[in-house]
C-alpha positions as a Markdown table, in Angstrom:
| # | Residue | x | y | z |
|---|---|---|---|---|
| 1 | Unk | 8.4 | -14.2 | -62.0 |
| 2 | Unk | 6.5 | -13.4 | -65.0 |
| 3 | Unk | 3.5 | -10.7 | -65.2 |
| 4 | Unk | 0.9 | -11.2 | -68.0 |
| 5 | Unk | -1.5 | -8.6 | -69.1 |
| 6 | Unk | -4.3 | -10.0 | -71.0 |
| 7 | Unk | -7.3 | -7.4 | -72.7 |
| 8 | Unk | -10.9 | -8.8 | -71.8 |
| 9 | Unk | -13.3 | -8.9 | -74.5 |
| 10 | Unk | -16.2 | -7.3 | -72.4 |
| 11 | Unk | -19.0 | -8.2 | -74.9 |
| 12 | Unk | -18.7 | -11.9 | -75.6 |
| 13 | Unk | -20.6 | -14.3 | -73.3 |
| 14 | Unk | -17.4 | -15.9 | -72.1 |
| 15 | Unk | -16.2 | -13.1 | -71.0 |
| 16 | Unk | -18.8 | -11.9 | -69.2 |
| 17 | Unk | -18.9 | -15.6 | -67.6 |
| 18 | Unk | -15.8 | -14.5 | -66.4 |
| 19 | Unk | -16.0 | -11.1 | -65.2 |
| 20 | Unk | -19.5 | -12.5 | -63.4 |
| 21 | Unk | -17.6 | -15.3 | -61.0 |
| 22 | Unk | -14.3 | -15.1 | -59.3 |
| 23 | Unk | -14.2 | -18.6 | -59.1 |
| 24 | Unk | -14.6 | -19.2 | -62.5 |
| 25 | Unk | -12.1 | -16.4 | -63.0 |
| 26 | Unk | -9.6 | -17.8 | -61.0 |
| 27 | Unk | -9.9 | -21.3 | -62.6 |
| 28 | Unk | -9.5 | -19.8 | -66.2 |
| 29 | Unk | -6.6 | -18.1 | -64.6 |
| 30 | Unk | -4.9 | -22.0 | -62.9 |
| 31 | Unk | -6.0 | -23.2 | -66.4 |
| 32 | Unk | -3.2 | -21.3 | -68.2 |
| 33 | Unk | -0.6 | -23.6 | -66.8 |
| 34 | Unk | 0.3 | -27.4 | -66.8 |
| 35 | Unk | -0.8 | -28.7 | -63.8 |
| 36 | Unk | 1.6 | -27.7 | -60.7 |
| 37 | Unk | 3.7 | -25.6 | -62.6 |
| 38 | Unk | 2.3 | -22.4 | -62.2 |
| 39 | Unk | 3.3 | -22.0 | -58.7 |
| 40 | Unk | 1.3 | -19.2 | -56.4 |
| 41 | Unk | -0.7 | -17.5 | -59.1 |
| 42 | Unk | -1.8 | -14.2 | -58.6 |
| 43 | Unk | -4.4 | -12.6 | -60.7 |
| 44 | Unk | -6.3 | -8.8 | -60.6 |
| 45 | Unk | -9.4 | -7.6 | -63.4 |
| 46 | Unk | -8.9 | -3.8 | -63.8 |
| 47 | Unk | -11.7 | -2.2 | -65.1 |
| 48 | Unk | -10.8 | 1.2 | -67.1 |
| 49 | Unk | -14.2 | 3.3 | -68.5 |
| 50 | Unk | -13.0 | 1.5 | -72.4 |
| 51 | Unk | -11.3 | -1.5 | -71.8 |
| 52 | Unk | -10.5 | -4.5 | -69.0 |
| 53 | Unk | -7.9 | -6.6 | -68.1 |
| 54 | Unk | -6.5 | -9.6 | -66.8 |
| 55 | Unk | -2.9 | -9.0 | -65.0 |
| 56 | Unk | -1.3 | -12.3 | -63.9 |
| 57 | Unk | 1.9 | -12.7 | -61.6 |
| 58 | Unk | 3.0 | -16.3 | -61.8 |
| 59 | Unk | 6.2 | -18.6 | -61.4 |
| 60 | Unk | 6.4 | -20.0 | -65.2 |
| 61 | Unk | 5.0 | -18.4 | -68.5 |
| 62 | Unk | 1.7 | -19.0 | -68.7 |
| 63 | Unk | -0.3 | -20.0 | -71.7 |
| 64 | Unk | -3.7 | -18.1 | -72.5 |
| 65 | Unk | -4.5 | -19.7 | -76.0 |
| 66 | Unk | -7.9 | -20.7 | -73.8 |
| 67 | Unk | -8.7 | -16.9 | -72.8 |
| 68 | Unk | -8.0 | -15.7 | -76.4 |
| 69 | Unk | -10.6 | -18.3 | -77.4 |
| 70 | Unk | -13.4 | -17.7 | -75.1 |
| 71 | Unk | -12.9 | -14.1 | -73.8 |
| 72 | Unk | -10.8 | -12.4 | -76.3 |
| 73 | Unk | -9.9 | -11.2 | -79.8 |
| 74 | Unk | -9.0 | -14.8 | -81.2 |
| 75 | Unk | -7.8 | -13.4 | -85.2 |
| 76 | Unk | -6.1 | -10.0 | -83.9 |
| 77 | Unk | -5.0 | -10.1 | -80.2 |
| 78 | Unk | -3.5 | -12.2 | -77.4 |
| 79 | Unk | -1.7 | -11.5 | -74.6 |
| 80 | Unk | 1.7 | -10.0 | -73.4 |
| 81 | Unk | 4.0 | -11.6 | -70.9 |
| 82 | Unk | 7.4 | -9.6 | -69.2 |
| 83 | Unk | 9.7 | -11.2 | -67.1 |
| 84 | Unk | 9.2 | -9.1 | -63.8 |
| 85 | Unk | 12.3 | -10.6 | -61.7 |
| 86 | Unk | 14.5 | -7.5 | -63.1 |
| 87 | Unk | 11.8 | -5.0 | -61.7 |
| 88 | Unk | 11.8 | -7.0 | -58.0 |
| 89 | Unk | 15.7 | -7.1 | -58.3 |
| 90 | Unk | 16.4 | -3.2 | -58.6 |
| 91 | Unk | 13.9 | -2.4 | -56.0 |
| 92 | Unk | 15.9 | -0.2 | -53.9 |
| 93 | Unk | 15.0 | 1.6 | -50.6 |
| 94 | Unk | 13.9 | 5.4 | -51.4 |
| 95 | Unk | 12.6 | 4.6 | -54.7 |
| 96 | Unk | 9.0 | 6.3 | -55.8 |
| 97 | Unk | 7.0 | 4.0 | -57.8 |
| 98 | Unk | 3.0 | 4.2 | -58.8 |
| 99 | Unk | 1.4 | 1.5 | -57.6 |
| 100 | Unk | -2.0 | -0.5 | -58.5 |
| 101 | Unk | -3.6 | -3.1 | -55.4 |
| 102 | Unk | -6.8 | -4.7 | -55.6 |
| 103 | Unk | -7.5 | -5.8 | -52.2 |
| 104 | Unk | -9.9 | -7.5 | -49.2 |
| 105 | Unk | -9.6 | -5.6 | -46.3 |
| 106 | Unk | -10.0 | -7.3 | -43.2 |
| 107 | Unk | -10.2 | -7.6 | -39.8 |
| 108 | Unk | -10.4 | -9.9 | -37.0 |
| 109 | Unk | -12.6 | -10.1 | -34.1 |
| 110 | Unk | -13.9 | -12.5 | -31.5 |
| 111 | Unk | -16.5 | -14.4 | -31.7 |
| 112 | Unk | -19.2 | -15.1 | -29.7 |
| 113 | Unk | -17.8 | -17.8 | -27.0 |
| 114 | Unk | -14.5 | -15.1 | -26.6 |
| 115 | Unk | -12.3 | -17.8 | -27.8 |
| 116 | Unk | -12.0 | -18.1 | -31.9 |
| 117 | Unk | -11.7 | -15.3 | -33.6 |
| 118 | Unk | -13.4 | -14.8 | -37.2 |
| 119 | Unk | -12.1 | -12.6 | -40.4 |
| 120 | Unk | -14.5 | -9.8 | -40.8 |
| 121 | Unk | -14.3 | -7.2 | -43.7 |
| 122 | Unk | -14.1 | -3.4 | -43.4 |
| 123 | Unk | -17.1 | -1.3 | -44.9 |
| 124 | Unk | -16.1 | 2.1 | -44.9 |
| 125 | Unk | -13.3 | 3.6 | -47.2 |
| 126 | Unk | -11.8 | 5.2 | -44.4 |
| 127 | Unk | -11.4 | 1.5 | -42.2 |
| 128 | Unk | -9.8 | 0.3 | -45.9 |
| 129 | Unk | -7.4 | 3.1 | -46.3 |
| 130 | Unk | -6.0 | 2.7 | -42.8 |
| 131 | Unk | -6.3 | -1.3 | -43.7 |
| 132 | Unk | -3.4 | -0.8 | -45.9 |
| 133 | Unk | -1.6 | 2.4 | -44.4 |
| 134 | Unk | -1.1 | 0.9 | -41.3 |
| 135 | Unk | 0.3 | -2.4 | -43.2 |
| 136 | Unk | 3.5 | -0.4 | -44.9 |
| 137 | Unk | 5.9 | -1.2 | -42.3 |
| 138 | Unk | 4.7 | -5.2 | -43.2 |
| 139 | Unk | 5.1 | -4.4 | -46.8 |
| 140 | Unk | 8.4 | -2.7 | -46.4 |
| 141 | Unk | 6.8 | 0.8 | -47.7 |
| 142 | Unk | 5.8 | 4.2 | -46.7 |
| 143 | Unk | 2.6 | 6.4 | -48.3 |
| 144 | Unk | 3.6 | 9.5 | -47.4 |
| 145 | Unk | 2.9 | 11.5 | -44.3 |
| 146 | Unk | 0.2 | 10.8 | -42.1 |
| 147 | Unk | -1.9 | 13.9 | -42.8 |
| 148 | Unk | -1.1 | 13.6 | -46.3 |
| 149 | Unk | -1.3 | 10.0 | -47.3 |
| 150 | Unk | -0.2 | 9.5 | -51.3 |
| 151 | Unk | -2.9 | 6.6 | -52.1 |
| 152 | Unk | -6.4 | 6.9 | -52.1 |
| 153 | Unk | -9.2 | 4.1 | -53.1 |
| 154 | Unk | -10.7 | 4.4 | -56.4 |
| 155 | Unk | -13.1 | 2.0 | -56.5 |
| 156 | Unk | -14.9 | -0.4 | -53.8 |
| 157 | Unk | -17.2 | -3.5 | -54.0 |
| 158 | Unk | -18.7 | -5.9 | -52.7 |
| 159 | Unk | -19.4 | -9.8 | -54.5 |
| 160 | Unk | -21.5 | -12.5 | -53.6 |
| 161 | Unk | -21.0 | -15.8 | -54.9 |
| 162 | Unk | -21.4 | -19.6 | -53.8 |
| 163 | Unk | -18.3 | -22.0 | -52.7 |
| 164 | Unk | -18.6 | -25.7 | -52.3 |
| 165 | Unk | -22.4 | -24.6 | -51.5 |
| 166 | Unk | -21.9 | -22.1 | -49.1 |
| 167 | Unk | -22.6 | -18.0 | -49.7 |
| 168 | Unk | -19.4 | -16.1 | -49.9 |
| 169 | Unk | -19.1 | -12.0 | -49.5 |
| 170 | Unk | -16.2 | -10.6 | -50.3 |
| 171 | Unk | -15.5 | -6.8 | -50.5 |
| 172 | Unk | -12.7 | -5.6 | -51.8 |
| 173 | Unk | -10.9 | -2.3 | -52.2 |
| 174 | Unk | -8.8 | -0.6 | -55.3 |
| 175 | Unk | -5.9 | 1.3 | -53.8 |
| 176 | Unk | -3.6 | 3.9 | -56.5 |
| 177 | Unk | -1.2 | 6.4 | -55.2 |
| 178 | Unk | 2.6 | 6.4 | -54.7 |
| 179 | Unk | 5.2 | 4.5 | -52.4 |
| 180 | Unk | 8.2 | 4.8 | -51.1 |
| 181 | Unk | 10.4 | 1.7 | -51.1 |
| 182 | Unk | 11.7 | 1.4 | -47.4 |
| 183 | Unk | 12.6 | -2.4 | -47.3 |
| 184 | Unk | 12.8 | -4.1 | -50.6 |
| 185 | Unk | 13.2 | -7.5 | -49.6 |
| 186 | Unk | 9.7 | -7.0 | -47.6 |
| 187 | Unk | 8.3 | -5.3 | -50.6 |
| 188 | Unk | 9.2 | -7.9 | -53.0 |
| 189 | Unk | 8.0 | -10.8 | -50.2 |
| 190 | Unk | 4.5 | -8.8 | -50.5 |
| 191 | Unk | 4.5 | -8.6 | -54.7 |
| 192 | Unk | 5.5 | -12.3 | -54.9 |
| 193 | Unk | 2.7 | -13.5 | -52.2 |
| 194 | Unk | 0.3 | -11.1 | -52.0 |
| 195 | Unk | -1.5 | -8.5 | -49.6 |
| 196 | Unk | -4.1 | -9.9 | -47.7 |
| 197 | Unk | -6.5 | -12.4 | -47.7 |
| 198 | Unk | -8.8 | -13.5 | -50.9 |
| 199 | Unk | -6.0 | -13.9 | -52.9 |
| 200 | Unk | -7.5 | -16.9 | -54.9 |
| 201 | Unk | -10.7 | -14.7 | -55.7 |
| 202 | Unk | -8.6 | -11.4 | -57.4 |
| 203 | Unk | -6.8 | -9.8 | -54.5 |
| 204 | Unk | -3.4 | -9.1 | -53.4 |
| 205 | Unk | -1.7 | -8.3 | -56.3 |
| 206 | Unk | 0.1 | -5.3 | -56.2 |
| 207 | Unk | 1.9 | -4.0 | -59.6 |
| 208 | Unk | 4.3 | -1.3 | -59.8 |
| 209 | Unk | 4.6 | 1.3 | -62.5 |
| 210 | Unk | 7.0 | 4.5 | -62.9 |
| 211 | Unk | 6.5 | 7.0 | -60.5 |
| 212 | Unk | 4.3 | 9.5 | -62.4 |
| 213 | Unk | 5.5 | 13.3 | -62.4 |
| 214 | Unk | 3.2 | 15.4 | -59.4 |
| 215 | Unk | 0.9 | 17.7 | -60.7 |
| 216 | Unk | -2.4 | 18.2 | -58.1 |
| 217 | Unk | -0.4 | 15.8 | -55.9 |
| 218 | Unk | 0.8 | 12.6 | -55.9 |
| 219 | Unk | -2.1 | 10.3 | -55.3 |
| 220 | Unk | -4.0 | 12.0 | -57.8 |
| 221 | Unk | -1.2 | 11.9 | -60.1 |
| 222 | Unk | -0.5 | 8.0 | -59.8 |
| 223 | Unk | -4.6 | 7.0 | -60.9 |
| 224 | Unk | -3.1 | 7.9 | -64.3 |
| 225 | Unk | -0.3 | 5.7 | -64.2 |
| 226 | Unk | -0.6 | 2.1 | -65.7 |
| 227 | Unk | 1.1 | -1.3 | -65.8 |
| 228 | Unk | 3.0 | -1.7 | -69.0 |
């Protein structure tokens, strides 16, 4: 597995293209490999107060000549790609890392005639935050104790955008804070495919960092913690 970090240009037009349309993100994103070699791609935009970027978690190396071109800082900068297999291979239960998720929370429900059910997305913070509390045990994790969970949402949204002609709305949830590794072959199941539904349109990749040293308490602690 290879995870590629990518600075967005946020002032040329192609960027802002980009940033605009998750489909057209997520093609530029497919784009960076030969066709079928990329594998499952997944792909996040985090958006600090100075600069963005493009994380991407693929099979084979990808290629982002085309992203320097349109999006980036063609004569000065391009991209920086780490073999992430060694990181998923020491994961070990009891380990503390900070972690970064971009998100859809969801839930289902039934419809109308009792019989199908339908995807529907939580709307409040609180509904998100238990979204992904109550997944750990899926994800082979723990956030802390129940009355004092160590992640918290920094930022929520909501996009609207068209697919094969129809209107798509998908709200999503940034999660930061600290787990605990409880299961790591679960945990690296959940890196390697993604949390949740959307995953073609930004969400579900979760990227680990060192767990940062508590000062006001862990979750606060992790939001400074970044991706190398």
């Amino acid at each position: 597995m290879f995870l590629t970090k990518f600075e967005i240009n946020g002032v040329r037009r192609g960027a802002k293209a980009l940033l605009a349309s998750p489909q057209t993100m997520h093609a530029a994103a497919l784009a960076s490999f030969p066709a079928g070699q990329g594998g499952r791609v997944l792909w996040r935009v985090d958006r600090w107060p100075v600069s963005t970027y493009l994380y991407l978690l693929s099979d084979a190396e990808p290629d982002l000549t085309h992203l320097v071109e349109q999006a980036g800082w063609p004569t000065t900068h391009t991209w920086q790609t780490r073999d992430y297999t060694p990181v998923l291979d020491r994961l070990a239960q009891g380990d503390l890392y900070g972690f970064r998720l971009t998100a859809n929370p969801t839930r289902s429900t039934r419809v109308h005639d009792g019989r199908r059910s339908q995807r529907v997305g939580h709307v409040t913070a609180e509904q998100q935050l238990g979204w992904l509390i109550d997944r750990g045990d899926r994800l082979g994790v723990s956030f802390g104790e129940p009355e004092q969970p160590t992640v918290k949402i920094v930022a929520r949204g909501v996009e609207t955008f068209r697919r094969q002609g129809a209107l798509v709305t998908l709200s999503s949830a940034t999660f930061e804070g600290v787990l605990t590794v409880e299961d790591p072959a679960l945990l690296c199941a959940a890196i390697t495919t993604g949390i949740g539904p959307a995953k073609a349109y930004g969400c579900g990749l979760l990227t680990l960092a060192p767990a940062p040293v508590p000062t006001t308490g862990a979750a606060s602690s992790a939001s400074r913690a970044r991706e190398p």
